[in-house]
C-alpha positions in Angstrom: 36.3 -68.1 3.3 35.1 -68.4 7.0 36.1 -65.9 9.1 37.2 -67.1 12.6 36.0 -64.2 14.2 32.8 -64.8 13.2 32.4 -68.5 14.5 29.5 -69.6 15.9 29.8 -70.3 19.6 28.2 -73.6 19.6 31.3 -75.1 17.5 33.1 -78.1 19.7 36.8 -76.5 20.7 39.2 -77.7 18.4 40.4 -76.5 14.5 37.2 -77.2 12.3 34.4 -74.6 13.0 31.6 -73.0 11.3 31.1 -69.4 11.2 28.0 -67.1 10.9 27.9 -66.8 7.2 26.2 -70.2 7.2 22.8 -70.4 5.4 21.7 -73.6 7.0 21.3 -75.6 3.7 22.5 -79.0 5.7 25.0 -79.9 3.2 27.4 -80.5 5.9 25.4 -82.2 8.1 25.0 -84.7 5.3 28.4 -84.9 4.3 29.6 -85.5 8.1 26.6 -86.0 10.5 28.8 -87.5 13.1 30.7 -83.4 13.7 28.1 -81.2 11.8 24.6 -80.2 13.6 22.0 -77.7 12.9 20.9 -75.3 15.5 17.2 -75.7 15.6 16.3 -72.2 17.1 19.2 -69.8 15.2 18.9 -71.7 11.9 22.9 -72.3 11.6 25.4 -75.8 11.7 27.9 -75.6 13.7 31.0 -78.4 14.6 29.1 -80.8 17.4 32.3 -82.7 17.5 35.5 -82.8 16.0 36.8 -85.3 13.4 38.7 -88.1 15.6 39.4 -90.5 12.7 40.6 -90.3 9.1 37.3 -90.9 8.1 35.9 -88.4 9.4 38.7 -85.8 8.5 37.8 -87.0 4.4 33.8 -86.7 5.6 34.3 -83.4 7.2 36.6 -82.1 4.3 33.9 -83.0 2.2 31.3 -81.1 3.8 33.7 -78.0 3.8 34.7 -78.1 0.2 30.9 -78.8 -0.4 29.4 -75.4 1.2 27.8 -72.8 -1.1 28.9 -69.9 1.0 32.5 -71.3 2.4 31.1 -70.9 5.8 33.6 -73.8 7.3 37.2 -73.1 8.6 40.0 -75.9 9.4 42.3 -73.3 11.1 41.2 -72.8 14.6 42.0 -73.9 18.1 44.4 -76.4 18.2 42.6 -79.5 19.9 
């Protein structure tokens, strides 16, 4: 489960973020490549923007239910 202490600080403000137990597999930047990026230099996704539609909401869903180590939360920062 991703901690929300532990959030990296590149993640867009808002309630879906990805936190540092990320293993950079891309899964969720292939699931959701309009919100998820990869950090070239630290190795890590993180939340480039937050889902504005209800298809991304679905895409970005799938990319957190799709992540071997549950590195992606839905419950911070209100937008």
């Amino acid at each position: 489960m991703a901690e929300i202490d532990q959030k990296w600080k590149e993640n867009a403000p808002g309630k879906m973020f990805v936190d540092q137990s990320c293993i950079a597999c891309d899964a969720c930047v292939l699931s959701a490549p309009n919100n998820f990026a990869m950090h070239e230099e630290d190795g890590h996704a993180f939340v480039k923007k937050q889902p504005a539609s209800a298809e991304e909401e679905a895409a970005c869903k799938e990319a957190m239910d799709g992540c071997p180590v549950e590195a992606i939360g839905d419950f911070g920062e209100k937008a």
